[in-house]
TIMI-2910 file (N, C-alpha, C, CB; in pm, 1 decimal, decimal comma, always signed):
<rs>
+----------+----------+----------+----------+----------+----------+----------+----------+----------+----------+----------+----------+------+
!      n_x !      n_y !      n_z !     ca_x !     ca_y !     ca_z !      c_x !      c_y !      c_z !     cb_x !     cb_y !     cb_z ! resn !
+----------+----------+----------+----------+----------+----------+----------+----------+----------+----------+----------+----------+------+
! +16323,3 !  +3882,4 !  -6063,7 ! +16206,0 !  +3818,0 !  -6124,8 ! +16124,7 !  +3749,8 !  -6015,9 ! +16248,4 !  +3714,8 !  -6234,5 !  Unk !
! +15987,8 !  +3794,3 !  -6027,6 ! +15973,7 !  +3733,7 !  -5911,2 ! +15782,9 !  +3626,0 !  -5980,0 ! +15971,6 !  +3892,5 !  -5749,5 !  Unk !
! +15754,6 !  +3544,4 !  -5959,2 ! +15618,7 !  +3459,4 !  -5972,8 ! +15518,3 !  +3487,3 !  -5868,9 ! +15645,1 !  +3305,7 !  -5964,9 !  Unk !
! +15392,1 !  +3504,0 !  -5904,9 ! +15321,0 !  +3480,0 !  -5861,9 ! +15177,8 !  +3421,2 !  -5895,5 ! +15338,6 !  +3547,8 !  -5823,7 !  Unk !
! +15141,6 !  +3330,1 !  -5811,6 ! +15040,7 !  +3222,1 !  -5837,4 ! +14917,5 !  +3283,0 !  -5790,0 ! +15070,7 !  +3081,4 !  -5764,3 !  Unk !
! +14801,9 !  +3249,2 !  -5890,1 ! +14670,0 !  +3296,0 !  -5771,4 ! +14565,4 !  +3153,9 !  -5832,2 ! +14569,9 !  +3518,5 !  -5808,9 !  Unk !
! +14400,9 !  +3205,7 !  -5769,1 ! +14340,6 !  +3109,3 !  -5804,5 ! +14352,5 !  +2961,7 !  -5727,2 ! +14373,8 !  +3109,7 !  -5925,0 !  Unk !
! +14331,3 !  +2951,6 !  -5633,7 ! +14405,6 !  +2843,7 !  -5554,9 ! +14265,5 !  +2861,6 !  -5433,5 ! +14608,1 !  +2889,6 !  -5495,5 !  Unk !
! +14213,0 !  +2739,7 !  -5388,3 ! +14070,4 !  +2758,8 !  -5337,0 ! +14013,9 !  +2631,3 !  -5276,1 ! +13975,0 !  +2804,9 !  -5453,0 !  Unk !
! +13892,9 !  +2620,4 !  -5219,2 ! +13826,7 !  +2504,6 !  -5148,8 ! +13683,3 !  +2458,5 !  -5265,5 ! +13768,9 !  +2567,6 !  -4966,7 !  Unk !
! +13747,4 !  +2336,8 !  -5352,5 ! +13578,2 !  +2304,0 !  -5405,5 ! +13584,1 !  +2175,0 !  -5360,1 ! +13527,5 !  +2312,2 !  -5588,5 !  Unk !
! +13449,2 !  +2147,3 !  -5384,7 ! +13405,4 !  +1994,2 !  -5397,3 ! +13437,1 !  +1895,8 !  -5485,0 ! +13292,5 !  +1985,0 !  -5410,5 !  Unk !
! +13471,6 !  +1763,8 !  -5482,7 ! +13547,0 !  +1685,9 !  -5567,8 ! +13429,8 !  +1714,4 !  -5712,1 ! +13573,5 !  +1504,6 !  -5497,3 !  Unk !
! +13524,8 !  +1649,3 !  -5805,1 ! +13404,6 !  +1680,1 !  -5951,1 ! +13450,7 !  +1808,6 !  -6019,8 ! +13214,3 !  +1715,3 !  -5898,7 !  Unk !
! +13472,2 !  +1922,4 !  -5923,2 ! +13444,4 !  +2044,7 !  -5942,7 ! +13620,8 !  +2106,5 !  -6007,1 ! +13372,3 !  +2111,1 !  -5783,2 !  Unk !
! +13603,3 !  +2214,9 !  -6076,4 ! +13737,3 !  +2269,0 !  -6190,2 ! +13746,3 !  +2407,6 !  -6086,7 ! +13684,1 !  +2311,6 !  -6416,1 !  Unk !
! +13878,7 !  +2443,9 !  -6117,8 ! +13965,4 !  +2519,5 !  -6075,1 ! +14083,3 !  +2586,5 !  -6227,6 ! +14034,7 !  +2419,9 !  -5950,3 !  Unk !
! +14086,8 !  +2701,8 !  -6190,7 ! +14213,1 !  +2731,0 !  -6265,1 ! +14262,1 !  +2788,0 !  -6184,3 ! +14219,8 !  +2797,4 !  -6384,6 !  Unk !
! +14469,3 !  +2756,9 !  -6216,8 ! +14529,5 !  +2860,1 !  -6167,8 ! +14614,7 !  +2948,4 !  -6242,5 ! +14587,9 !  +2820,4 !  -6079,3 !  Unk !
! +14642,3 !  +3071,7 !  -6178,0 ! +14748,2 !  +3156,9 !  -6284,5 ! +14843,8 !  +3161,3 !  -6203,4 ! +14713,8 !  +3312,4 !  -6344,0 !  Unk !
! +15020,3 !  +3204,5 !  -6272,5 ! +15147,2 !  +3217,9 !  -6287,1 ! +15180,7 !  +3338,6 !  -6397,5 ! +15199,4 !  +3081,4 !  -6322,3 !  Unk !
! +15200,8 !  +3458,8 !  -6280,0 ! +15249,6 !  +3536,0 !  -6349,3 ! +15340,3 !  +3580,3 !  -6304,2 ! +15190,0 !  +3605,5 !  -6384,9 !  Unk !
! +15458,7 !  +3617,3 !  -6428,0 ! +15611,0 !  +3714,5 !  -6386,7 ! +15597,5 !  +3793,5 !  -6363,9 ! +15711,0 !  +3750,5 !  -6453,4 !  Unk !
! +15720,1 !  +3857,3 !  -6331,6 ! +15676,4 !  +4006,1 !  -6308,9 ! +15715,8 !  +4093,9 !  -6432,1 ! +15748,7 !  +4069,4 !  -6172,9 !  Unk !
! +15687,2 !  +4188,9 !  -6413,3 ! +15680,4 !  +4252,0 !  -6553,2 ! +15791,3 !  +4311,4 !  -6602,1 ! +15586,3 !  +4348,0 !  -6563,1 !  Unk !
! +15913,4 !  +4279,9 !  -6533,2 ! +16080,8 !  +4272,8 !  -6586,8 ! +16063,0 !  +4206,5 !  -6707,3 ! +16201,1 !  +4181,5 !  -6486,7 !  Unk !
! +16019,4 !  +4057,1 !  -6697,2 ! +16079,9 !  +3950,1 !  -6776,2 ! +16052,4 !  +3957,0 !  -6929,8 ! +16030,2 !  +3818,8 !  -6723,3 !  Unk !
! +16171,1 !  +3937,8 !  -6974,6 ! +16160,5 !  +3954,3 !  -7121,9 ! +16110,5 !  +3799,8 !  -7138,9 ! +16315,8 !  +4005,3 !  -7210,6 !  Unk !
! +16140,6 !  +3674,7 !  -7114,1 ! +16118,8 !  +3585,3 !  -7176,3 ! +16152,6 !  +3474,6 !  -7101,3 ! +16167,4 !  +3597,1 !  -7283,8 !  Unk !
! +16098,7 !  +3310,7 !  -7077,9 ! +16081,2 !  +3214,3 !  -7018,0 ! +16106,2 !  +3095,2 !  -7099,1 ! +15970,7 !  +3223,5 !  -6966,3 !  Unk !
! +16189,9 !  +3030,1 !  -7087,7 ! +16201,6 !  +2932,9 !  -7184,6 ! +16113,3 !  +2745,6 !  -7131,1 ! +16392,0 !  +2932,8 !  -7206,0 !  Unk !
! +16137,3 !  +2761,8 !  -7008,4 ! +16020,5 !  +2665,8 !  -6976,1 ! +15942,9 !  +2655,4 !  -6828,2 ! +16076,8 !  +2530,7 !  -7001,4 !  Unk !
! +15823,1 !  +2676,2 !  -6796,5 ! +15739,3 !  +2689,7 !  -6702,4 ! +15701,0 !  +2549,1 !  -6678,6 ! +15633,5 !  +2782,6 !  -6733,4 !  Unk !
! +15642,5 !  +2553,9 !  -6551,3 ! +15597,7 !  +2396,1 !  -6491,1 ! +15511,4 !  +2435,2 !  -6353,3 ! +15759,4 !  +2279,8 !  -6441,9 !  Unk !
! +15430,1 !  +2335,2 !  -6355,6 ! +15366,0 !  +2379,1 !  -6233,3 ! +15400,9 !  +2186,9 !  -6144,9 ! +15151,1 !  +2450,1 !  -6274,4 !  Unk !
! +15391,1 !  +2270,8 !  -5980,6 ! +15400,8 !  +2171,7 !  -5888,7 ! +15337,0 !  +2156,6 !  -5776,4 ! +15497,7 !  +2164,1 !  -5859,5 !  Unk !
! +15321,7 !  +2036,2 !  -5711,8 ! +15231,9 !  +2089,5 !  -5577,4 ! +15292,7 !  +1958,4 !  -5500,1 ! +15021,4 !  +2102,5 !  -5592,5 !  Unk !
! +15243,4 !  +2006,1 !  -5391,9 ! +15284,9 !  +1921,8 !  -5243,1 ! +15227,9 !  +1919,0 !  -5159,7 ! +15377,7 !  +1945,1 !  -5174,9 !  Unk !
! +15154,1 !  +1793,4 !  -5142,4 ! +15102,1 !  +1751,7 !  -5061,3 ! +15107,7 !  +1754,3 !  -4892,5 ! +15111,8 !  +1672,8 !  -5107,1 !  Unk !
! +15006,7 !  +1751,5 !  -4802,7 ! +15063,3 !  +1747,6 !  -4658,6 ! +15177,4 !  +1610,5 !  -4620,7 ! +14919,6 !  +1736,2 !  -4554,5 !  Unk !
! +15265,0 !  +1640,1 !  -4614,0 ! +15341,8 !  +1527,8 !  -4531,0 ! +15424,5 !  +1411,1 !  -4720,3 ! +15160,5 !  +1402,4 !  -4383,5 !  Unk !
! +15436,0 !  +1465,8 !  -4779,1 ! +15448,4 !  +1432,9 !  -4890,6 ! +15578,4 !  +1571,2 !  -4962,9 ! +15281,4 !  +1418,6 !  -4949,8 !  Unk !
! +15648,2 !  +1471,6 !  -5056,7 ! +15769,0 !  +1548,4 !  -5133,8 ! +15697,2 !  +1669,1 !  -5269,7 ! +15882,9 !  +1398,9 !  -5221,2 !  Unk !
! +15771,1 !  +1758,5 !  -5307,3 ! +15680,0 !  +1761,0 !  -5399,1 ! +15739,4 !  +1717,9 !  -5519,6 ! +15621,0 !  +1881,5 !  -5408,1 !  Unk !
! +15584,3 !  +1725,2 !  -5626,9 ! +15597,9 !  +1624,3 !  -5704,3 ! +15562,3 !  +1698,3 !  -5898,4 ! +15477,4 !  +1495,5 !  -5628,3 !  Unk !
! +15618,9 !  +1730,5 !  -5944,1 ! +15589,5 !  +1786,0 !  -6093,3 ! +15455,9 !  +1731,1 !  -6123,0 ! +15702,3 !  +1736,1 !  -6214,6 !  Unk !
! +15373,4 !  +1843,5 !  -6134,5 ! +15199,3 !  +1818,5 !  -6236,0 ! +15245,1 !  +1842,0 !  -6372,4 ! +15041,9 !  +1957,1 !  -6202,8 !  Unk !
! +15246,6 !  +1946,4 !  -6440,7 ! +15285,4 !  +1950,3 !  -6570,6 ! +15380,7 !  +2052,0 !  -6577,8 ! +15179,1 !  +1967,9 !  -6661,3 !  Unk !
! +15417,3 !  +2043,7 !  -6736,8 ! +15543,7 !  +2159,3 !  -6743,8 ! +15467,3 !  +2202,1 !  -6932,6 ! +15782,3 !  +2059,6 !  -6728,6 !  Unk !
! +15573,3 !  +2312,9 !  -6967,9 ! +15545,1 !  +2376,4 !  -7055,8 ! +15658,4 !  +2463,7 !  -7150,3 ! +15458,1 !  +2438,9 !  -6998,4 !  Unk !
! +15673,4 !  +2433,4 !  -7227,6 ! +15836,0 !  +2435,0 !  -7269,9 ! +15794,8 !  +2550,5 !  -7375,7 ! +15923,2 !  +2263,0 !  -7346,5 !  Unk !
! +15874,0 !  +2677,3 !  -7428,3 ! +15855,7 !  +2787,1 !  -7525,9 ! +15897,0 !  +2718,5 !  -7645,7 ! +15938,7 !  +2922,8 !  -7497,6 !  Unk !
! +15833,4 !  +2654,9 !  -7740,9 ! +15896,6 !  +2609,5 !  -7895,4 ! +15930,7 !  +2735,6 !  -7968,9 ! +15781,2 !  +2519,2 !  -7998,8 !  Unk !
! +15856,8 !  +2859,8 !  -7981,6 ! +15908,5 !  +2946,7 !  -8023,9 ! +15788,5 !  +3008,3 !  -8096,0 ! +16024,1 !  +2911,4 !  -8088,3 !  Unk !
! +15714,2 !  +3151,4 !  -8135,4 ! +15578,1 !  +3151,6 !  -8179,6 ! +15520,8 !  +3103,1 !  -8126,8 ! +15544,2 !  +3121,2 !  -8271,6 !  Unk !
! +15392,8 !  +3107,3 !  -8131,7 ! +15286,3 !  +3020,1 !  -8076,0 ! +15269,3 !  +2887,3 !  -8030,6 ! +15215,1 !  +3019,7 !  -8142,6 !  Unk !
! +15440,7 !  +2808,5 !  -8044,8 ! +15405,3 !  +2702,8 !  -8017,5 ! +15487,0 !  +2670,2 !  -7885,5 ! +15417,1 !  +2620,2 !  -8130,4 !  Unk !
! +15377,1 !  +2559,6 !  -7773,3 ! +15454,9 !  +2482,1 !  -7664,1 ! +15438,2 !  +2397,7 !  -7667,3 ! +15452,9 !  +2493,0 !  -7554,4 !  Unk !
! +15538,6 !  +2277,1 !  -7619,4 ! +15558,5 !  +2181,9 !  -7574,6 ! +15494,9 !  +2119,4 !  -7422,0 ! +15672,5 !  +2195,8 !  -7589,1 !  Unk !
! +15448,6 !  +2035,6 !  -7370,7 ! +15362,4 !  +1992,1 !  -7298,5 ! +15393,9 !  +1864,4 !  -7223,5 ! +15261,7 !  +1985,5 !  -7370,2 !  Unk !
! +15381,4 !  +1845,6 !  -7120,8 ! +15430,2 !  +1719,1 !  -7054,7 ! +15341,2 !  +1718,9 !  -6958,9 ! +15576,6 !  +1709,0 !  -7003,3 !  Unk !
! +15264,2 !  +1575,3 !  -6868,5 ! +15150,4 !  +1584,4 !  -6765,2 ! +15224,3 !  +1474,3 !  -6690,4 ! +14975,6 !  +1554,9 !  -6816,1 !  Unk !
! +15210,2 !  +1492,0 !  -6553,7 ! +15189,3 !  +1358,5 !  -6432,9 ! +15069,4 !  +1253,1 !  -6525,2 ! +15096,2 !  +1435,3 !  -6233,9 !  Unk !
! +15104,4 !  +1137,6 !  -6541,2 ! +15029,0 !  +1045,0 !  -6531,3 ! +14914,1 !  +1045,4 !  -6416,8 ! +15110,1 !   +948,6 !  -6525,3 !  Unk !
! +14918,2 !  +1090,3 !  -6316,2 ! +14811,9 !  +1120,5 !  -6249,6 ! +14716,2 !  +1224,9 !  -6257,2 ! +14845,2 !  +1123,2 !  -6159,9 !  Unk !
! +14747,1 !  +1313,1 !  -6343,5 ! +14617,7 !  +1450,5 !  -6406,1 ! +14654,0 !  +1472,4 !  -6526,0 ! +14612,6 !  +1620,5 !  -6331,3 !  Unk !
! +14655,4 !  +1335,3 !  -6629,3 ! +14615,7 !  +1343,0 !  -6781,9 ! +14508,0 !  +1334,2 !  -6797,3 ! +14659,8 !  +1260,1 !  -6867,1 !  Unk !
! +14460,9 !  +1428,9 !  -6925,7 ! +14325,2 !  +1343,8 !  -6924,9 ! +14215,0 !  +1472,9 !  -6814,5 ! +14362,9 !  +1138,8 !  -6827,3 !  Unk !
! +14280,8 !  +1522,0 !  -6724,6 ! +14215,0 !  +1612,3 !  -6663,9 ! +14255,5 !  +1752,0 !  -6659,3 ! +14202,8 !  +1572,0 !  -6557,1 !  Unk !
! +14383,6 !  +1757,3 !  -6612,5 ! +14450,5 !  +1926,6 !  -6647,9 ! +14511,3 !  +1936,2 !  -6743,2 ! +14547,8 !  +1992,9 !  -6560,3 !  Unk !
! +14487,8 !  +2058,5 !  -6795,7 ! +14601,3 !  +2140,7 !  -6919,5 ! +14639,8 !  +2287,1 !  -6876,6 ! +14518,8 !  +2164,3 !  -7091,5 !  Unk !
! +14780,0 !  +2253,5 !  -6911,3 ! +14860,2 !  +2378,7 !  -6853,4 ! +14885,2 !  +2442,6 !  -7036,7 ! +15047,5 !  +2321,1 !  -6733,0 !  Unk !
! +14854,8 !  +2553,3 !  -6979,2 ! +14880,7 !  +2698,7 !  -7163,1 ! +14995,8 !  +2789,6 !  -7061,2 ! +14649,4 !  +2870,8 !  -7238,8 !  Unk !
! +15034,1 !  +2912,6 !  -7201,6 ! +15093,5 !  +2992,1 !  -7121,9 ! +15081,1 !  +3112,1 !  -7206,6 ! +15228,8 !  +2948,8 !  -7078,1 !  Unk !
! +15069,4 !  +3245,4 !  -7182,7 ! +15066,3 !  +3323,9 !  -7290,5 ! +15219,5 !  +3381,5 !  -7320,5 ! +14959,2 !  +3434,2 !  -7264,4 !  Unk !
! +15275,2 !  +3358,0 !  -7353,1 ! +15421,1 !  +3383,1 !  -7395,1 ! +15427,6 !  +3520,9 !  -7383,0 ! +15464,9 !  +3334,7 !  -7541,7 !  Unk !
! +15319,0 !  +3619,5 !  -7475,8 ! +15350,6 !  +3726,5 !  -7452,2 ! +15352,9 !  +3803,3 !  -7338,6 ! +15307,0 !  +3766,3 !  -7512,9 !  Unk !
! +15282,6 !  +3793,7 !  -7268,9 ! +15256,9 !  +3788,8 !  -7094,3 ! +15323,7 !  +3761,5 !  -7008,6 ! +15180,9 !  +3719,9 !  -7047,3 !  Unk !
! +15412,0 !  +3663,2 !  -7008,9 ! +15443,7 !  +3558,9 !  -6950,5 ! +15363,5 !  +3516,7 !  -6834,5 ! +15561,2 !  +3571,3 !  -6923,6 !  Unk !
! +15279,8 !  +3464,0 !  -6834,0 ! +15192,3 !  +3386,7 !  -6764,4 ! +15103,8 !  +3255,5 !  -6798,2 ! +15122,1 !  +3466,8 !  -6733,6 !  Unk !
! +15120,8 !  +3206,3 !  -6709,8 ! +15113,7 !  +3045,8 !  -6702,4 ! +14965,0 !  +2993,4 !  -6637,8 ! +15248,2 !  +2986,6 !  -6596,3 !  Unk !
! +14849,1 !  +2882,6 !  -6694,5 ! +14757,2 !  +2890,2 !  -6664,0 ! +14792,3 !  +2756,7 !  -6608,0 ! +14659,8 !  +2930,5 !  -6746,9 !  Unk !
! +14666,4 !  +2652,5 !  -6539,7 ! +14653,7 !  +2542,9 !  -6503,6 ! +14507,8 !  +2481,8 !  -6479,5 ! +14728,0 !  +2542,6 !  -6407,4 !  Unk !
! +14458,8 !  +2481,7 !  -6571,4 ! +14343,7 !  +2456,1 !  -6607,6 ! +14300,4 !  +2313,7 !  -6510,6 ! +14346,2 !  +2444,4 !  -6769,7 !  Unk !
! +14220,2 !  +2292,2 !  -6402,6 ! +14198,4 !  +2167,5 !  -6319,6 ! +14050,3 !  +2130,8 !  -6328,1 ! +14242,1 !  +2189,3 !  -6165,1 !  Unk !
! +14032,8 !  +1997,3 !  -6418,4 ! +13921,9 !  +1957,7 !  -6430,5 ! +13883,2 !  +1842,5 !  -6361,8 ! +13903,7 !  +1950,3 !  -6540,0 !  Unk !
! +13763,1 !  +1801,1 !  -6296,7 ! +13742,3 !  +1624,6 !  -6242,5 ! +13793,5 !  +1657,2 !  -6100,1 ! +13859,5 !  +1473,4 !  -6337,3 !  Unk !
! +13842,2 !  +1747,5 !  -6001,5 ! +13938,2 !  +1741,9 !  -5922,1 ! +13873,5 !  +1632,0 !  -5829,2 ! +13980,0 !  +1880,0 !  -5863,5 !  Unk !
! +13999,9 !  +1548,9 !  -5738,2 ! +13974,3 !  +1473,7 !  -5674,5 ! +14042,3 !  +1533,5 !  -5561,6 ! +13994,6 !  +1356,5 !  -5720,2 !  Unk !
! +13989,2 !  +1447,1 !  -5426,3 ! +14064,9 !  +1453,0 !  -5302,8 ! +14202,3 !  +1465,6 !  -5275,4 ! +14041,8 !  +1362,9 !  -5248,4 !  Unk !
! +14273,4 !  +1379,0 !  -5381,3 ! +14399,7 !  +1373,1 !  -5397,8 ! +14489,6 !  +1455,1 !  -5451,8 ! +14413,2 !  +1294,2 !  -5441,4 !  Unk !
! +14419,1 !  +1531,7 !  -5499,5 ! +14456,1 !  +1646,4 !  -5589,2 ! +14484,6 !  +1785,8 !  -5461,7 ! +14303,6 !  +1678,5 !  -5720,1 !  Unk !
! +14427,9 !  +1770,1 !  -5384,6 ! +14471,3 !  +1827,2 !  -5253,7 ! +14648,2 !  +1867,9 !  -5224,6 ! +14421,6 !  +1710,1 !  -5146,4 !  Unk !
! +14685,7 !  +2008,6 !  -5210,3 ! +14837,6 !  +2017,5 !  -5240,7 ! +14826,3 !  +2167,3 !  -5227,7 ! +14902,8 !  +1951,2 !  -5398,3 !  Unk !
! +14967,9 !  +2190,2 !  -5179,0 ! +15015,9 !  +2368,0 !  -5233,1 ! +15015,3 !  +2355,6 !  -5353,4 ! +15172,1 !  +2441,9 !  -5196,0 !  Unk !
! +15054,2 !  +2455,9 !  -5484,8 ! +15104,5 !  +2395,3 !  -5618,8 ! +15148,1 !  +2533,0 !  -5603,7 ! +15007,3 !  +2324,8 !  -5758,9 !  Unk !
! +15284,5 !  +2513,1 !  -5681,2 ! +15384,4 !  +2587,5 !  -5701,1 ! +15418,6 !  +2633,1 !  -5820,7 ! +15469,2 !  +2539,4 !  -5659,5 !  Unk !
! +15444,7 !  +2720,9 !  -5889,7 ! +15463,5 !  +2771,9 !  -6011,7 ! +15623,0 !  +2794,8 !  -6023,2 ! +15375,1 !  +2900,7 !  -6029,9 !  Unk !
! +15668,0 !  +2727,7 !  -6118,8 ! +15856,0 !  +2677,2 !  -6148,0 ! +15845,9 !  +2761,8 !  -6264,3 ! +15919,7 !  +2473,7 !  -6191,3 !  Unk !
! +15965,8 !  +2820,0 !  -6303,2 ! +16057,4 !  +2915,9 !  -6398,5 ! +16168,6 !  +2892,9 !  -6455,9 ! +16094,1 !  +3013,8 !  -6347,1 !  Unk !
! +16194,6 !  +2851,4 !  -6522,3 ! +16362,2 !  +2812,1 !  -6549,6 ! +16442,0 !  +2888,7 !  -6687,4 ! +16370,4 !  +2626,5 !  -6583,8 !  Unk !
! +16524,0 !  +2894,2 !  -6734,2 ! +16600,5 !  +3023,4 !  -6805,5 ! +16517,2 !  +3120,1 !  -6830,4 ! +16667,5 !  +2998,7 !  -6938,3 !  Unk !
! +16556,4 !  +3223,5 !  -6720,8 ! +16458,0 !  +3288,7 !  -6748,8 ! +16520,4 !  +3489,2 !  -6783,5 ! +16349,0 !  +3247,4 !  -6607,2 !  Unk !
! +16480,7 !  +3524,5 !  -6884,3 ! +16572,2 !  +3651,5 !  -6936,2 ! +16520,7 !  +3776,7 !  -6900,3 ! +16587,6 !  +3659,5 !  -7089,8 !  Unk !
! +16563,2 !  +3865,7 !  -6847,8 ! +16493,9 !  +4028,7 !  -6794,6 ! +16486,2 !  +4101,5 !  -6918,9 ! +16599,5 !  +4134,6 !  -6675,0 !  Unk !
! +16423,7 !  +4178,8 !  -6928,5 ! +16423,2 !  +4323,3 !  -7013,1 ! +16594,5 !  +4372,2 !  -6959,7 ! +16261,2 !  +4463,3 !  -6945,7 !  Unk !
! +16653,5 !  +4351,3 !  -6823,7 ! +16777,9 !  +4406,7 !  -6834,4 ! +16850,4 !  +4359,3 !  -6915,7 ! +16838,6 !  +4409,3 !  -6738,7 !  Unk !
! +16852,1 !  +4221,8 !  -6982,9 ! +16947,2 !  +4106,7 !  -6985,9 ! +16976,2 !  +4012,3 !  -6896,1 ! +17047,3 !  +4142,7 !  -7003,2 !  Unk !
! +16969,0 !  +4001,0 !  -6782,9 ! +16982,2 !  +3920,8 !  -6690,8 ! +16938,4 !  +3780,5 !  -6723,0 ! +16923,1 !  +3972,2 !  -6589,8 !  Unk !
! +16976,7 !  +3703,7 !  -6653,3 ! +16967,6 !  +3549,8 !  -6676,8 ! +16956,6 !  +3495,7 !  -6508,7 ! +17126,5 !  +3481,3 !  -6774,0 !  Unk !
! +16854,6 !  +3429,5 !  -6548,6 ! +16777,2 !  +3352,6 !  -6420,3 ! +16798,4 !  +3208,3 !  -6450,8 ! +16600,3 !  +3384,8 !  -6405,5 !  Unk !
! +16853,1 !  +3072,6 !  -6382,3 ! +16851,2 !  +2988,0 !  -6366,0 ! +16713,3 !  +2921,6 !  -6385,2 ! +16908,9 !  +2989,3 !  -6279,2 !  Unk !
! +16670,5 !  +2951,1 !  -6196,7 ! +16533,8 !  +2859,8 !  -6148,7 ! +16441,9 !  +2985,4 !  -6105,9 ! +16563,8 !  +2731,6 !  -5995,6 !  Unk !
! +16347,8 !  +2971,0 !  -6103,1 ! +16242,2 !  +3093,7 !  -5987,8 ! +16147,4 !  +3008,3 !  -5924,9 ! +16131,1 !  +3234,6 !  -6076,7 !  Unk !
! +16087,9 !  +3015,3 !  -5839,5 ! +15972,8 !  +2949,2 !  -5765,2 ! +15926,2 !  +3045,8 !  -5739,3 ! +15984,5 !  +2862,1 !  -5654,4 !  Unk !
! +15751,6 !  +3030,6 !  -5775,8 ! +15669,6 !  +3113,3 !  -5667,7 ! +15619,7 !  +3086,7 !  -5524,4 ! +15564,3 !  +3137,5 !  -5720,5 !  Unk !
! +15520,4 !  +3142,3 !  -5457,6 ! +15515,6 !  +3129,6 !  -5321,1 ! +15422,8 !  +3001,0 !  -5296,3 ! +15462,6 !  +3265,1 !  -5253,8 !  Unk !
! +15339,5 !  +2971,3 !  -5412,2 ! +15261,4 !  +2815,2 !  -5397,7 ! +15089,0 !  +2854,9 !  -5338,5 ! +15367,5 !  +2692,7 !  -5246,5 !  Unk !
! +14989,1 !  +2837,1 !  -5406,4 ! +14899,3 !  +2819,7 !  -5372,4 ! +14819,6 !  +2697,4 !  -5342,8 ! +14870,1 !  +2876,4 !  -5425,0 !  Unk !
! +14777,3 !  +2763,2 !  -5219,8 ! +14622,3 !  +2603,8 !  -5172,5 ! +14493,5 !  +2566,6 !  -5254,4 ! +14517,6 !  +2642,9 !  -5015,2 !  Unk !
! +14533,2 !  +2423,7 !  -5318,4 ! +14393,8 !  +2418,8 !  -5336,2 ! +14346,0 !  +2263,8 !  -5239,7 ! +14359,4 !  +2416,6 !  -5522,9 !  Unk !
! +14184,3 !  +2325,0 !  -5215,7 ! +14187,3 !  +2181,9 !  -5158,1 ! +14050,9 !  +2152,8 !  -5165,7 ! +14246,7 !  +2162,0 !  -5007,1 !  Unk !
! +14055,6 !  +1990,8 !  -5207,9 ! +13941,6 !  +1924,6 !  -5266,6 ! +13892,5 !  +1861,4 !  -5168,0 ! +13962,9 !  +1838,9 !  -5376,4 !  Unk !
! +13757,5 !  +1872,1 !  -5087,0 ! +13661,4 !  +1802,7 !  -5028,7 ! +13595,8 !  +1651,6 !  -5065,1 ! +13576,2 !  +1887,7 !  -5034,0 !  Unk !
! +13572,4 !  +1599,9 !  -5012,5 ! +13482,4 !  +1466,1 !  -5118,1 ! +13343,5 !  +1523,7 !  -5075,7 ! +13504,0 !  +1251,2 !  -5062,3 !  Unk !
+----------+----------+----------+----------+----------+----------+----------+----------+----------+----------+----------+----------+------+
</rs>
């Protein structure tokens, strides 16, 4: 199983961004996605996550620091993961990483964790 992130870019503060997270096209199914990013010289740090309730419905969790500004969706059927970035600030500056966790193949297989490779975005003032 493997992730990959795109959408990841240079704007001006103010200015929106989305990113995508997609599986690869093994995966039967994801039980909870999250996106992350990391800063230069900094740990990284959970932006939001996104949990499968089951049907159409997810569960949702944000950093106190991009409520209010990002929303993470996911299309279940797809499996792919959006990250909708609105207001961006300077600080918002980071790789961001796209997280996977139980995650099931069309073989059957069972996946723990997955990480993707992390995209740049980076906010100017």
């Amino acid at each position: 199983v493997q992730l990959v992130e795109s959408g990841g870019g240079l704007v001006q503060a103010g200015n929106s961004l989305r990113l995508s997270c997609a599986a690869s096209a093994n995966t039967a199914s994801i039980e909870h996605m999250g996106w992350y990013r990391q800063a230069p010289g900094k740990q990284r740090e959970l932006v939001a996550t996104i949990t499968n309730g089951g049907g159409s419905t997810n569960f949702v969790d944000y950093a106190d620091s991009v409520k209010g500004r990002f929303t993470i969706s996911r299309d279940n059927a797809k499996n792919t993961m959006y990250l909708q970035m609105n207001s961006l600030k300077p600080e918002d500056t980071a790789v961001y990483y796209c997280n996977a966790r139980d995650i099931m193949t069309m073989q059957g297989y069972r996946y723990r964790e997955v990480w993707g490779q992390g995209t740049l975005v980076t906010v100017s003032s």
